[in-house]
C-alpha positions in Angstrom: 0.0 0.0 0.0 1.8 3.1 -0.8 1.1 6.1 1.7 -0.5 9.4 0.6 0.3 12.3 2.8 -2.3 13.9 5.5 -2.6 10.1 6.5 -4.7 9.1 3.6 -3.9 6.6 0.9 -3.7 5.6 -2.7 -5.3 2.7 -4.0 -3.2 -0.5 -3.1 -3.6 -2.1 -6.5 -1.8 -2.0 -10.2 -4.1 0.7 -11.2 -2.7 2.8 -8.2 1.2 1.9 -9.0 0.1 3.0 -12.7 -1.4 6.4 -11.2 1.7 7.1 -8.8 4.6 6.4 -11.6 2.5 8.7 -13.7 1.8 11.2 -11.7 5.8 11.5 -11.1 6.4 11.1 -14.4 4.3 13.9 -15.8 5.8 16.2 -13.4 9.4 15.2 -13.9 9.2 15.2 -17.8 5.9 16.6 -18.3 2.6 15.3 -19.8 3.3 15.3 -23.9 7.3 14.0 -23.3 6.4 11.2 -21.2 5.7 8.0 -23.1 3.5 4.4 -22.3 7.0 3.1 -22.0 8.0 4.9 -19.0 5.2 4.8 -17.5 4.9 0.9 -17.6 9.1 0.4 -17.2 8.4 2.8 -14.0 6.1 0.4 -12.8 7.6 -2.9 -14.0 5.3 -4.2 -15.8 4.7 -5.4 -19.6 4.1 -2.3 -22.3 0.3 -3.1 -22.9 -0.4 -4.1 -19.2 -1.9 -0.4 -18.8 -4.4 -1.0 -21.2 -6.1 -3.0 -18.9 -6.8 -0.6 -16.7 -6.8 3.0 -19.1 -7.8 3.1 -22.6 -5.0 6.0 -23.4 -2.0 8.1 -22.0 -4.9 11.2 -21.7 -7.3 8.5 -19.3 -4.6 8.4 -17.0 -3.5 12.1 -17.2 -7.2 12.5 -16.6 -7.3 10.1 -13.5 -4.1 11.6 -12.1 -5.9 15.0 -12.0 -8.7 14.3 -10.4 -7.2 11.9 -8.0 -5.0 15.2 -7.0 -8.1 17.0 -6.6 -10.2 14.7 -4.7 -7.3 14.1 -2.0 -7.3 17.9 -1.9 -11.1 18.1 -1.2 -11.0 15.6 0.9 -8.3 17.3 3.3 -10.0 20.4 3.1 -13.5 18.6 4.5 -11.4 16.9 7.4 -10.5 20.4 8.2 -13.8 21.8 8.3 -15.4 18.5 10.3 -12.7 19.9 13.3 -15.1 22.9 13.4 -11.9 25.1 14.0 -12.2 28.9 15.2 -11.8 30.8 11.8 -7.9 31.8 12.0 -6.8 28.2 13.2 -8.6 26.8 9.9 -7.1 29.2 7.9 -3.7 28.0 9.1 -4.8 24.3 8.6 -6.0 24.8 5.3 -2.5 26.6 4.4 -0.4 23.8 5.9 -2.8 21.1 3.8 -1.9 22.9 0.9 1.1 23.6 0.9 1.7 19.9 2.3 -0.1 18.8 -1.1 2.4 20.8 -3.2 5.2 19.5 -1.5 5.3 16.4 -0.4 5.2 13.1 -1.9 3.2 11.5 -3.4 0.2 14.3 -3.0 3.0 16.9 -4.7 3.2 14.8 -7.8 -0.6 14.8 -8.5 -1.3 18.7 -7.6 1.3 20.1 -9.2 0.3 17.8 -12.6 -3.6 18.8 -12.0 -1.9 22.8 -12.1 0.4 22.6 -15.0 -1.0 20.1 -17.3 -4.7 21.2 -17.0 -5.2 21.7 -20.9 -4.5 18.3 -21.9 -7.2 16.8 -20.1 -10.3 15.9 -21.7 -13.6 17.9 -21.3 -15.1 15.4 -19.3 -12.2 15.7 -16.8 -11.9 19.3 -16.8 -15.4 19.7 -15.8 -14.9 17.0 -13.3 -11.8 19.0 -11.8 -13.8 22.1 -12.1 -16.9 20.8 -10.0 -14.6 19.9 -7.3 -12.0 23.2 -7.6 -15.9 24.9 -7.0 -16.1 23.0 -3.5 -12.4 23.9 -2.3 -12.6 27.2 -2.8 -16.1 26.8 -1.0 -14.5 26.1 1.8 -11.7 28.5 2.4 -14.3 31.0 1.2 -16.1 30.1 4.4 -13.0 30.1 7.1 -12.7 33.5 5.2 -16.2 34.5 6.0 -15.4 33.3 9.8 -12.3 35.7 10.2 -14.4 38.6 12.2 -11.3 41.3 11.2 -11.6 40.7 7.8 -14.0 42.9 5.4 -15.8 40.2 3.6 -18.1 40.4 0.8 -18.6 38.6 -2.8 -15.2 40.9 -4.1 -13.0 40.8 -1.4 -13.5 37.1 -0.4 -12.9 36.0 -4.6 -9.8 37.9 -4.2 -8.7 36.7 -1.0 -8.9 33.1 -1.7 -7.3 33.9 -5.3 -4.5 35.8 -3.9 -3.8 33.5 -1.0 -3.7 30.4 -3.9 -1.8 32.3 -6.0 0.9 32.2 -3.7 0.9 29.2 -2.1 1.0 27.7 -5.9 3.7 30.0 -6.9 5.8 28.0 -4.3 6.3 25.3 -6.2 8.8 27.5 -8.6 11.1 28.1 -5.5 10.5 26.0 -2.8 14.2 23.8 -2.4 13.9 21.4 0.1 17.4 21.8 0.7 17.3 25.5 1.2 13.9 26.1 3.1 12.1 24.6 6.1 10.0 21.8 5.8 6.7 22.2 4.5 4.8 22.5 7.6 7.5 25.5 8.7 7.1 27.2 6.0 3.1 27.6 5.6 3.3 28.8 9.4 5.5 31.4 8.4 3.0 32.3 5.8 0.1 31.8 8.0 1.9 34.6 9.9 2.6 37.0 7.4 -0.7 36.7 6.0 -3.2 37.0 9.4 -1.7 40.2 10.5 -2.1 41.9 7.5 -5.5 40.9 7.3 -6.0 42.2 10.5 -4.4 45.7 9.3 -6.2 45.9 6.7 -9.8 45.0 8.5 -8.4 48.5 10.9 
């Protein structure tokens, strides 16, 4: 069974191994340069073996993506089940994310659902849509919660934008090496972000 992070996990099966050497694939080479070939010499298993379980490299681009996005959902509803005063879900929900960004395996499938978005099929991007819709939902909410803060249609769409916006961006510069540990890092965030939200609520 291989381990997703925020204690959840993939499915322990060959269409599972199939979506996790994708998933890493796509982000290492990206979606059009990776092949069948390394997908299935990834996985160790026979060139046509994946057709058993995906018709075409775009089915499991497409299952990749909304794998990544379901796991993300499905954080983000864990979060709001705590029923958390409004500033400590906002940190929660900046930790989960950037947790999902990076680190393995989640990293692999959220950063392909953010890069290689146009190559899924309209069935998929709809799908990915529906549930984008009910994330943001939900940190629109916390955002609603957060007493200091001047909410209203505007500034809670520019909020939630701005705040993924940079939390995405992260994955340009984050170096494990160089900078703390994901967890470290979205508190420092958490705590550059709340008091100016508080300043600009004054």
């Amino acid at each position: 069974m291989k381990k997703k992070s925020n204690g959840q996990y993939l499915e322990s099966s060959r269409r599972g191994e199939i979506l996790v050497a994708a998933a890493e694939l796509f982000r290492a080479k990206g979606y059009e340069a990776t092949t069948i070939r390394d997908i299935t010499t990834a996985v160790g298993i026979a060139s046509g073996s994946t057709f058993c379980h995906f018709r075409s490299k775009r089915e499991i681009l497409d299952a990749v993506a909304i794998e990544g996005m379901r796991h993300v959902l499905s954080g983000a509803e864990a979060v709001v089940r705590r029923s958390l005063a409004p500033e400590e879900c906002l940190r929660v929900l900046m930790r989960q994310h950037i947790g999902f960004l990076h680190d393995p395996p989640a990293r692999d499938f959220v950063t392909v659902l953010l890069y290689e978005s146009r190559a899924l099929s309209v069935a998929a991007q709809k799908e990915v849509r529906l549930l984008m819709t009910r994330y943001e939902e939900i940190w629109k909410a916390c955002l609603q919660g957060l007493a200091t803060v001047p909410v209203g249609p505007v500034r809670e769409s520019l909020l939630h934008r701005l705040l993924f916006g940079a939390l995405n961006w992260s994955v340009h510069w984050y170096s494990p090496g160089d900078d703390p540990p994901p967890e470290v890092l979205a508190e420092e965030l958490a705590g550059l972000v709340l008091p100016a939200m508080r300043v600009s609520a004054e």
